[in-house]
PyMOL CGO cylinders between C-alpha atoms (Angstrom):
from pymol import cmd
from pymol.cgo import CYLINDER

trace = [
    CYLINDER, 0.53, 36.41, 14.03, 1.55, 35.46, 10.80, 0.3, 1, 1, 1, 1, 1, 1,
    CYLINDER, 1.55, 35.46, 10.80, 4.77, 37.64, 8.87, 0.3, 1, 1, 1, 1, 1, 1,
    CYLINDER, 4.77, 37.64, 8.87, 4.62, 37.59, 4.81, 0.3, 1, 1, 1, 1, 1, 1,
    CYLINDER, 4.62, 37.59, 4.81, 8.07, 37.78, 3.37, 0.3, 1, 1, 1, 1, 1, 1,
    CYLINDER, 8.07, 37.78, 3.37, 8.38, 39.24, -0.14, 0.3, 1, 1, 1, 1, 1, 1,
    CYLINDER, 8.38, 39.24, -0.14, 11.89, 37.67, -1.67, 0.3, 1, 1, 1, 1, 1, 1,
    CYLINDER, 11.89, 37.67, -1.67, 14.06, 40.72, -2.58, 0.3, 1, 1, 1, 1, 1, 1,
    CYLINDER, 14.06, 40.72, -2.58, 11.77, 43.17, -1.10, 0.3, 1, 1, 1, 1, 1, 1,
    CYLINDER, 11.77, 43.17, -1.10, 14.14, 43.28, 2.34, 0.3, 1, 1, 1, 1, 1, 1,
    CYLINDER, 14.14, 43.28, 2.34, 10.45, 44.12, 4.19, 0.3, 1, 1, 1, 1, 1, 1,
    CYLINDER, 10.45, 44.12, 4.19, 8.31, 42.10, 6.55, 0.3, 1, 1, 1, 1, 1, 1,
    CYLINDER, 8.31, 42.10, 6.55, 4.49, 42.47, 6.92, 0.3, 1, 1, 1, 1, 1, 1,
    CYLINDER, 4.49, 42.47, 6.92, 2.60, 40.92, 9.79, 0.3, 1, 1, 1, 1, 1, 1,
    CYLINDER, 2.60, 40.92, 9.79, -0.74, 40.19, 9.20, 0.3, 1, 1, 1, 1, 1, 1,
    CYLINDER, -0.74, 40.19, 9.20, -3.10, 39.20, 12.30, 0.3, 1, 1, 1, 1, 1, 1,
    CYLINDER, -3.10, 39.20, 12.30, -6.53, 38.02, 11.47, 0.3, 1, 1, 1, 1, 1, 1,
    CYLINDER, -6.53, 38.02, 11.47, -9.43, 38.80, 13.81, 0.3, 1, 1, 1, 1, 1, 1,
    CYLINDER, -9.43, 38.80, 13.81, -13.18, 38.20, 13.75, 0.3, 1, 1, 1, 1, 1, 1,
    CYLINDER, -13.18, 38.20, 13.75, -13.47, 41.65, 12.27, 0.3, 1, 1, 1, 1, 1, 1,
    CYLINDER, -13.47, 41.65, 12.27, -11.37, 40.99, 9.59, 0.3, 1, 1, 1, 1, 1, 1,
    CYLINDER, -11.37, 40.99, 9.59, -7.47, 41.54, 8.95, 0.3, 1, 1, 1, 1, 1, 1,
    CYLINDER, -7.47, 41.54, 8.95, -5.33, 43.73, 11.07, 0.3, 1, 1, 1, 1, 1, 1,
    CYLINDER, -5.33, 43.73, 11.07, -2.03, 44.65, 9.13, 0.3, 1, 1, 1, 1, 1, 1,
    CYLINDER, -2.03, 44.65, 9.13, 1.43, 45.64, 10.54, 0.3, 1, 1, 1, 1, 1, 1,
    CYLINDER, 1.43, 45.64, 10.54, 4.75, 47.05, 9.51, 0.3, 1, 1, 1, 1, 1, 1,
    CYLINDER, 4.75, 47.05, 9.51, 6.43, 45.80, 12.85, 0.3, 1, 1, 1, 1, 1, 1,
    CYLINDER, 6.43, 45.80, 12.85, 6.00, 43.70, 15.75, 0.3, 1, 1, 1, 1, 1, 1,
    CYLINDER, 6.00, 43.70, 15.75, 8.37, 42.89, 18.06, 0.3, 1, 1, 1, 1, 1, 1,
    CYLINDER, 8.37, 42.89, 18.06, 7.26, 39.04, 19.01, 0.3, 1, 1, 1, 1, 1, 1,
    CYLINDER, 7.26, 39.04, 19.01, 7.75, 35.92, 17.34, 0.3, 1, 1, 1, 1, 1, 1,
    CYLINDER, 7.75, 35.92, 17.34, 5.57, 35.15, 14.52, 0.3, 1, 1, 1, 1, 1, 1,
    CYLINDER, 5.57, 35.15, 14.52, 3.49, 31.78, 14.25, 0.3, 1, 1, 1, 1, 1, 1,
    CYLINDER, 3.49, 31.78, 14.25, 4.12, 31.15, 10.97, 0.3, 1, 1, 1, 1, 1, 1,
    CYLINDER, 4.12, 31.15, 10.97, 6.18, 33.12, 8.28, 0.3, 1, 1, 1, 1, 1, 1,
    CYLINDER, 6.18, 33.12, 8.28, 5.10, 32.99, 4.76, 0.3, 1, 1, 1, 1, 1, 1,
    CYLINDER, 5.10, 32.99, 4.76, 8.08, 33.95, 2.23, 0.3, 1, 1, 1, 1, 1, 1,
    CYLINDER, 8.08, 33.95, 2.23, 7.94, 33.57, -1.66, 0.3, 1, 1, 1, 1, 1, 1,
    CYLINDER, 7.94, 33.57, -1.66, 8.30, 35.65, -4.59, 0.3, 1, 1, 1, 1, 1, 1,
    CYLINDER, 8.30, 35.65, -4.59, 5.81, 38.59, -4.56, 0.3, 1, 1, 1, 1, 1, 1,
    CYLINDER, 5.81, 38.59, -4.56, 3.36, 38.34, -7.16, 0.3, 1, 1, 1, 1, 1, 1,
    CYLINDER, 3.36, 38.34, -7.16, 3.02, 34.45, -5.84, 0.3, 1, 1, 1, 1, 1, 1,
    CYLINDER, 3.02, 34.45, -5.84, 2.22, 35.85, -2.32, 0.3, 1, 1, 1, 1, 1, 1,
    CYLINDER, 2.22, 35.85, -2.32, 0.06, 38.13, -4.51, 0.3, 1, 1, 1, 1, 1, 1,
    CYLINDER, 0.06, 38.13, -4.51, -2.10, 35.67, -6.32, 0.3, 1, 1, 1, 1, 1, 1,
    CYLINDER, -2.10, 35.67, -6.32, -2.10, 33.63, -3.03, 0.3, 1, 1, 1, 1, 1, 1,
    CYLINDER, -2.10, 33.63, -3.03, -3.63, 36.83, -1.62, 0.3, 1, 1, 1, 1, 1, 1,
    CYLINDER, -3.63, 36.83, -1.62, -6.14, 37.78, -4.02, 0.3, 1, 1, 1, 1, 1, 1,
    CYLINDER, -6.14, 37.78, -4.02, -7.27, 34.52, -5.90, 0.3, 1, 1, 1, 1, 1, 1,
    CYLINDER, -7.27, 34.52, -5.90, -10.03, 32.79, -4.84, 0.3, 1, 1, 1, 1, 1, 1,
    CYLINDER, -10.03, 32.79, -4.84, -8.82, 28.57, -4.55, 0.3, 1, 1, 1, 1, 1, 1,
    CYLINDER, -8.82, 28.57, -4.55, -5.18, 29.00, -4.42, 0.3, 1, 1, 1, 1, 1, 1,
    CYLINDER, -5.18, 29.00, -4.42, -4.31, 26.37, -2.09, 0.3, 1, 1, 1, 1, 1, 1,
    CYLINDER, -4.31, 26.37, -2.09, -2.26, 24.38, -4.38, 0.3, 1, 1, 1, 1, 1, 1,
    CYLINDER, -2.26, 24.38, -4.38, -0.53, 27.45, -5.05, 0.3, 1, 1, 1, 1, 1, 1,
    CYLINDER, -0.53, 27.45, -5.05, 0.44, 27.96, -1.25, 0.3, 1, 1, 1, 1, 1, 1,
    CYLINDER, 0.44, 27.96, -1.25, 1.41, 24.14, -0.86, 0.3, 1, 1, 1, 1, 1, 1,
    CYLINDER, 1.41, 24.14, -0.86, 3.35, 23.90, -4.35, 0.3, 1, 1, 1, 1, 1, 1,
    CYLINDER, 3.35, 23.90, -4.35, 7.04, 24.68, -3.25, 0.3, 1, 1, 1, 1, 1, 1,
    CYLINDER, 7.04, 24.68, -3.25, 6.49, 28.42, -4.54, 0.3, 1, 1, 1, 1, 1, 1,
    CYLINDER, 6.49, 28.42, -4.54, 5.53, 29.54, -1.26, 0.3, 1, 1, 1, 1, 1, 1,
    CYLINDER, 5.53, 29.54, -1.26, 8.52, 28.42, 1.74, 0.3, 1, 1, 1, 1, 1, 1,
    CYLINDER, 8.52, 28.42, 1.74, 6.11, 28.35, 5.09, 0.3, 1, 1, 1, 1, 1, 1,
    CYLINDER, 6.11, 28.35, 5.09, 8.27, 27.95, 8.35, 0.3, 1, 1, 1, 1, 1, 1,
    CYLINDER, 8.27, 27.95, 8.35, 6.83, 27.53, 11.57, 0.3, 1, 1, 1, 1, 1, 1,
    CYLINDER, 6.83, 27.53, 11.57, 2.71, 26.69, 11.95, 0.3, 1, 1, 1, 1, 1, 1,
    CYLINDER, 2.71, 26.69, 11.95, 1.99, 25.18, 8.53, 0.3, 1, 1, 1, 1, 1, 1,
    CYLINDER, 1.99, 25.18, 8.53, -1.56, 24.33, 9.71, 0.3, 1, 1, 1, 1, 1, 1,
    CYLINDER, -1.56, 24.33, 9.71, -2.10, 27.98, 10.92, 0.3, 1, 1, 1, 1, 1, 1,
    CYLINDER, -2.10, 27.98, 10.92, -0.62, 28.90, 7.23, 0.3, 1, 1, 1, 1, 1, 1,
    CYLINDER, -0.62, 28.90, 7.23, -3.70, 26.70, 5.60, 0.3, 1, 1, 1, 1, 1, 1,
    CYLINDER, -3.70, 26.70, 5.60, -6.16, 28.33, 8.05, 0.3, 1, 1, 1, 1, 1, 1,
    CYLINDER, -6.16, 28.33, 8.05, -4.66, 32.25, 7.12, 0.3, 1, 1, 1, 1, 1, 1,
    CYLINDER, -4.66, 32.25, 7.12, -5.27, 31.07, 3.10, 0.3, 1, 1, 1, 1, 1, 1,
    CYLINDER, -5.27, 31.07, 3.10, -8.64, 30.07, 3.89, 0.3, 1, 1, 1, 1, 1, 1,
    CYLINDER, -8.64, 30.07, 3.89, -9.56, 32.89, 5.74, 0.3, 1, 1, 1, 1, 1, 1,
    CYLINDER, -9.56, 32.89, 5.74, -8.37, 35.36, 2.61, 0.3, 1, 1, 1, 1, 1, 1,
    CYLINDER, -8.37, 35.36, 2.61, -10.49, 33.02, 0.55, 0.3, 1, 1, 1, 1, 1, 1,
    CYLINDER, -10.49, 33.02, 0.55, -13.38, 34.01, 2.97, 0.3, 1, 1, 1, 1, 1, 1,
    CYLINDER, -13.38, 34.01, 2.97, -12.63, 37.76, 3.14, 0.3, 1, 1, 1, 1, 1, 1,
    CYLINDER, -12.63, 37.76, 3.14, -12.41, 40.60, 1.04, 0.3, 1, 1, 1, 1, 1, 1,
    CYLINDER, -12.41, 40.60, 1.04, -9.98, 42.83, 1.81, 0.3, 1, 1, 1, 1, 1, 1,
    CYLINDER, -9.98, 42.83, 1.81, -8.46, 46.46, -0.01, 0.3, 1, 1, 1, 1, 1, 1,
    CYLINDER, -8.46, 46.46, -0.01, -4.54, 45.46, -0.37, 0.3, 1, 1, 1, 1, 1, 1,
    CYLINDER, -4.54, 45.46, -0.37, -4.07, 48.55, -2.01, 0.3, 1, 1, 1, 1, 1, 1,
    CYLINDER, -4.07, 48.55, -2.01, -5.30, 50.30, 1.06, 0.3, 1, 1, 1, 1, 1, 1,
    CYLINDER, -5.30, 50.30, 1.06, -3.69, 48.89, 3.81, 0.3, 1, 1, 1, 1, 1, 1,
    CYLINDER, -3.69, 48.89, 3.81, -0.29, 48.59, 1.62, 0.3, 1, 1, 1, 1, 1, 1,
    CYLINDER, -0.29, 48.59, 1.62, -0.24, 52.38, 1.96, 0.3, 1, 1, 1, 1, 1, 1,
    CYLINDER, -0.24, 52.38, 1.96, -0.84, 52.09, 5.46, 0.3, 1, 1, 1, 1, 1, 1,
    CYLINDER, -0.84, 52.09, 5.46, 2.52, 51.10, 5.89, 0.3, 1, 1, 1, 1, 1, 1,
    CYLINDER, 2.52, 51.10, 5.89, 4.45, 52.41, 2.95, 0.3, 1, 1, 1, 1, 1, 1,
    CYLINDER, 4.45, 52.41, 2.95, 2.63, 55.16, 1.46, 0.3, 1, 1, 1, 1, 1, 1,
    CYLINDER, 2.63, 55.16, 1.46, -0.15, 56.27, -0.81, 0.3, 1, 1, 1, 1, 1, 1,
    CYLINDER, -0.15, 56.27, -0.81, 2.05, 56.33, -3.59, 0.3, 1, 1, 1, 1, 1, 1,
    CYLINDER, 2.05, 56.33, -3.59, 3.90, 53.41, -3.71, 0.3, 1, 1, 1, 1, 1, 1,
    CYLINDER, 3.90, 53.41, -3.71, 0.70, 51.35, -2.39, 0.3, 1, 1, 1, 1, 1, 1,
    CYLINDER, 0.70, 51.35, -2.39, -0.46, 52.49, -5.45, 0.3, 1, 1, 1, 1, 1, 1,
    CYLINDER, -0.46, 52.49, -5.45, 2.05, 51.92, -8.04, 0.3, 1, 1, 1, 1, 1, 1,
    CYLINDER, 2.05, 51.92, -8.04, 2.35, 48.90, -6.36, 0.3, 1, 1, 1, 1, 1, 1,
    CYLINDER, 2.35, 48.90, -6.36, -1.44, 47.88, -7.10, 0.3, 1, 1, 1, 1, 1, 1,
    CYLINDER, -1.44, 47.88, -7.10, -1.51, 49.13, -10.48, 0.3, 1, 1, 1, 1, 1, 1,
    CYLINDER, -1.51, 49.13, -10.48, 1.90, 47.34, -11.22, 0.3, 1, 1, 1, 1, 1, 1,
    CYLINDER, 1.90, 47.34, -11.22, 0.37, 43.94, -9.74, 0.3, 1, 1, 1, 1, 1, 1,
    CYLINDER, 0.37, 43.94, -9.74, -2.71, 44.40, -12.02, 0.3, 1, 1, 1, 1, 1, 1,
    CYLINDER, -2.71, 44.40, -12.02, -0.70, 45.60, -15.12, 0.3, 1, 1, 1, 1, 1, 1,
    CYLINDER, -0.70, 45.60, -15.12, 1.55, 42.25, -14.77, 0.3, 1, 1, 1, 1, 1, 1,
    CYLINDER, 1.55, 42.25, -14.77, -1.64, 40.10, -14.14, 0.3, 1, 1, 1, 1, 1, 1,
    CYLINDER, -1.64, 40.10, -14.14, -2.96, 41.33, -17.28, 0.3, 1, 1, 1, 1, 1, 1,
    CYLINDER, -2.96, 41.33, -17.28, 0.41, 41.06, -19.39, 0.3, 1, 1, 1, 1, 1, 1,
    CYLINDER, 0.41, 41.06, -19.39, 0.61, 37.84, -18.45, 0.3, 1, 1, 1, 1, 1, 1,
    CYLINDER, 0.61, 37.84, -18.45, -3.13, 36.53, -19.20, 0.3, 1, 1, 1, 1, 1, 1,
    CYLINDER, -3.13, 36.53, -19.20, -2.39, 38.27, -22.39, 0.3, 1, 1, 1, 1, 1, 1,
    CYLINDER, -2.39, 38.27, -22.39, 0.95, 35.87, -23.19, 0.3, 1, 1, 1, 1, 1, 1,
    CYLINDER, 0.95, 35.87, -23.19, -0.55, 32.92, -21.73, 0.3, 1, 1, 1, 1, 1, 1,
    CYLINDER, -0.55, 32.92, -21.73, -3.85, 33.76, -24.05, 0.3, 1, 1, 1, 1, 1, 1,
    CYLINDER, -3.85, 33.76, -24.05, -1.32, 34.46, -27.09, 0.3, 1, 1, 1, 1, 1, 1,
    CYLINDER, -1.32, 34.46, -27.09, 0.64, 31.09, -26.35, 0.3, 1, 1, 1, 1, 1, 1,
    CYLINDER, 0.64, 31.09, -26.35, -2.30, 29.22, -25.95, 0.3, 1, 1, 1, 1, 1, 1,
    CYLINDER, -2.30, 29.22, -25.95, -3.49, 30.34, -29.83, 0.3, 1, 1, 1, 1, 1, 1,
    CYLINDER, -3.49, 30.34, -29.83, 0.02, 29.89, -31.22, 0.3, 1, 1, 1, 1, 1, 1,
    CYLINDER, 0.02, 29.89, -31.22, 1.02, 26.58, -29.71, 0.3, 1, 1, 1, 1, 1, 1,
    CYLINDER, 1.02, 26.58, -29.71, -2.85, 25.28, -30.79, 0.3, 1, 1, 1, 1, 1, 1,
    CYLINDER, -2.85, 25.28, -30.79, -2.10, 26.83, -34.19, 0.3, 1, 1, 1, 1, 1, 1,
    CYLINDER, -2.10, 26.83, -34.19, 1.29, 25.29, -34.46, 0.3, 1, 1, 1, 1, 1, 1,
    CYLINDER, 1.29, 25.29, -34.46, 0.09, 21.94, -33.55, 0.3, 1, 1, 1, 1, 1, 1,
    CYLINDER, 0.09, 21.94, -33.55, -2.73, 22.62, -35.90, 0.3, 1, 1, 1, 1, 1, 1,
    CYLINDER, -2.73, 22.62, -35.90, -1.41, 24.34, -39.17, 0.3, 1, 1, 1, 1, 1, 1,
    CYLINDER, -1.41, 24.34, -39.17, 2.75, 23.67, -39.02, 0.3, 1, 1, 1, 1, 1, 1,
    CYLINDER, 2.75, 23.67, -39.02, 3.11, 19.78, -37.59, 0.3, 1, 1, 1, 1, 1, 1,
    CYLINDER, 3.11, 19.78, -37.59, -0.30, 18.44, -38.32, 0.3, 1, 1, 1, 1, 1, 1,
    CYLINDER, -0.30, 18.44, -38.32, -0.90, 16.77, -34.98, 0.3, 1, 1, 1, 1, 1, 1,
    CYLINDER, -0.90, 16.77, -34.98, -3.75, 18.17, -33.89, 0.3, 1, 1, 1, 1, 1, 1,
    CYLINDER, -3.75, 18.17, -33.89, -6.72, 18.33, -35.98, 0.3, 1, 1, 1, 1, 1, 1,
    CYLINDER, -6.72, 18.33, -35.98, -8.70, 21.85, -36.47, 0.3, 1, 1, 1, 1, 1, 1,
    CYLINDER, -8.70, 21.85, -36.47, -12.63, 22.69, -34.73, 0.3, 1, 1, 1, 1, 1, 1,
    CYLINDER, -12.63, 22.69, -34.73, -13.73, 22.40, -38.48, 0.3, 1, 1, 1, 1, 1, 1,
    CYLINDER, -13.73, 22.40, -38.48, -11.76, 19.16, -39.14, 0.3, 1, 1, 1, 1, 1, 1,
    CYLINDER, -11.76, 19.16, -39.14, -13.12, 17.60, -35.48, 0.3, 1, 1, 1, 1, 1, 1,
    CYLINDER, -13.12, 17.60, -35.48, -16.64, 18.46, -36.95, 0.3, 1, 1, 1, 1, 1, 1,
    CYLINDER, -16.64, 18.46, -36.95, -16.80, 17.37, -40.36, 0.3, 1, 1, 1, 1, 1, 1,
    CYLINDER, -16.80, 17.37, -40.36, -15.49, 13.84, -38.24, 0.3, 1, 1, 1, 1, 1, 1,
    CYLINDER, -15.49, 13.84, -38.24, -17.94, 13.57, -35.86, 0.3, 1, 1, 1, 1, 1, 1,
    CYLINDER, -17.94, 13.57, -35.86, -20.50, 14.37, -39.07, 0.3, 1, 1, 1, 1, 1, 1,
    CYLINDER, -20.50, 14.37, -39.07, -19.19, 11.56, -40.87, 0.3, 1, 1, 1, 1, 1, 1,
    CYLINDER, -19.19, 11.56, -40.87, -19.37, 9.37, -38.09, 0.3, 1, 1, 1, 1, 1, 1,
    CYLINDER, -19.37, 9.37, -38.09, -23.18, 10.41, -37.42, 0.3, 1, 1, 1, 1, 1, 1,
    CYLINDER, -23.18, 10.41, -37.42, -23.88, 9.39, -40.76, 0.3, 1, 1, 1, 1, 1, 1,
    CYLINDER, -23.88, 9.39, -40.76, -22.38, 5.87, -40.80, 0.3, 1, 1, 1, 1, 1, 1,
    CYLINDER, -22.38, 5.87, -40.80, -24.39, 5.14, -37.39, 0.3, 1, 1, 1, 1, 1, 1,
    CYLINDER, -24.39, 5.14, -37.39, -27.26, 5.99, -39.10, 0.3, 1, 1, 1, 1, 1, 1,
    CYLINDER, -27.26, 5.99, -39.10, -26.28, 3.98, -42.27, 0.3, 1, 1, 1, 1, 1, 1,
    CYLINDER, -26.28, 3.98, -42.27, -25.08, 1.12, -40.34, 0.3, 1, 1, 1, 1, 1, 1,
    CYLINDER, -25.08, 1.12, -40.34, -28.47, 1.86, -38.21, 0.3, 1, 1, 1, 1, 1, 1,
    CYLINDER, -28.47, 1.86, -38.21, -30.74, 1.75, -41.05, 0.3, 1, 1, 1, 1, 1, 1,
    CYLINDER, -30.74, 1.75, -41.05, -28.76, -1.61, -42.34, 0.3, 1, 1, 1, 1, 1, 1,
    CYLINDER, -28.76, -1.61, -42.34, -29.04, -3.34, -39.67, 0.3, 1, 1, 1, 1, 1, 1,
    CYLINDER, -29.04, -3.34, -39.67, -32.96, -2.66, -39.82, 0.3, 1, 1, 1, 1, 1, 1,
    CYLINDER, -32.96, -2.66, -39.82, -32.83, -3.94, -43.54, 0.3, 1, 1, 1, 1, 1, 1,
    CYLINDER, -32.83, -3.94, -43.54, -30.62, -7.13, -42.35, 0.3, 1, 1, 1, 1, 1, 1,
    CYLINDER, -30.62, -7.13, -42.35, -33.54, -8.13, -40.10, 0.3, 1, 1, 1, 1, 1, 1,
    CYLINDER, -33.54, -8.13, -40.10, -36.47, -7.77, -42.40, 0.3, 1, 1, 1, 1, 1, 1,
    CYLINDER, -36.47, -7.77, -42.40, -34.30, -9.86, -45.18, 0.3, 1, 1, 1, 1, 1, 1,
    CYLINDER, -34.30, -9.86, -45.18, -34.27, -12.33, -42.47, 0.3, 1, 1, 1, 1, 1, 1,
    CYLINDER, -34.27, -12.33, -42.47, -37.62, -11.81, -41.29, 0.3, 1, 1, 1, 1, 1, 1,
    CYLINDER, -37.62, -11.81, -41.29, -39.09, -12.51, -45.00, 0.3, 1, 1, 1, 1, 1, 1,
    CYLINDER, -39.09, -12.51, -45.00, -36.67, -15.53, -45.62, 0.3, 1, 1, 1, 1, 1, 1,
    CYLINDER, -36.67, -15.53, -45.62, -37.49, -17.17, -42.48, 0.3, 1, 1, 1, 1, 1, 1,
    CYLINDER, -37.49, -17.17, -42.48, -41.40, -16.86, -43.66, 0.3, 1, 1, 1, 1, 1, 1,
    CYLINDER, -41.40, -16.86, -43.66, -40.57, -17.72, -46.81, 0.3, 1, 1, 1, 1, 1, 1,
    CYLINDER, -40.57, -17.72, -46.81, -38.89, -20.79, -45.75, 0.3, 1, 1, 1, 1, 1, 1,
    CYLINDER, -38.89, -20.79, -45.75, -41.37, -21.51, -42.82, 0.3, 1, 1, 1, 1, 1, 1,
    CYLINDER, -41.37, -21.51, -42.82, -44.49, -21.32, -45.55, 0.3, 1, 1, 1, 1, 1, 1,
    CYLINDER, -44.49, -21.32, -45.55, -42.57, -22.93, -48.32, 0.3, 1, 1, 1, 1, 1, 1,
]
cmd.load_cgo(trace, "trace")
């Protein structure tokens, strides 16, 4: 049995996988083998992402009890699919299952959009303000120019050896 503590959430699930998949509970009056507690969109993303591991062993995520049944439980999610949505509302209610899912998605997306939006303004910063990282057309027009003095220094180099090629017979038949 493994109990998922949101932080600030003052609730407890206890998940319980089985070879049919996940069973999900509000209560359960034992001792869990392992309690996973962490902020709740990290338990989220450790939930629904596919290769979170680091995430679960990073310090976000505080794992008391069986850590080596906590690595099993993440790589069983990774192996399962499951509706969170549904069995949240199995516990607490359509309604706030579903705000619940749609808020989860709503910040997932928010915050690809501001990581996406840093991303381009820290590139264009470094780019167009300080001058410290050069531009895709910049990058090109380098690795053009340095194309083209291979092949000069290519085409040299062939030149070099026929000089010496016809002074060597010239000196040999001379």
């Amino acid at each position: 049995m493994i109990a998922i503590e949101p932080r600030g959430l003052d609730m407890r699930l206890y998940l319980r996988p089985t070879p049919d998949g996940l069973q999900i509970f509000g209560n359960y009056d034992g001792t869990p083998d392992a309690v996973l507690s962490g902020a709740p969109l990290t338990l989220a993303r450790i939930a629904t992402e596919r290769g979170t591991q680091g995430t679960l062993f990073s310090g976000d995520v505080e794992i008391r009890g069986d850590v080596e049944l906590g690595r099993r439980f993440k790589e069983f999610l990774d192996s399962v699919e499951v509706d969170w949505e549904e069995q949240l509302s199995r516990i607490v209610g359509d309604v706030v299952a579903h705000r619940a899912a749609y808020a989860a998605r709503s910040i997932a997306v928010w915050g690809k959009q501001a990581l996406d939006s840093l991303s381009r303004d820290t590139v264009e910063y470094l780019q167009e303000e300080r001058r410290q990282v050069p531009s895709k057309n910049e990058v090109q027009s380098f690795l053009t120019d340095v194309d083209e003095l291979r092949s000069d220094a290519d085409r040299l180099e062939a030149r070099v050896r026929r000089l010496e090629a016809k002074l060597s017979s010239d000196i040999v038949s001379g």
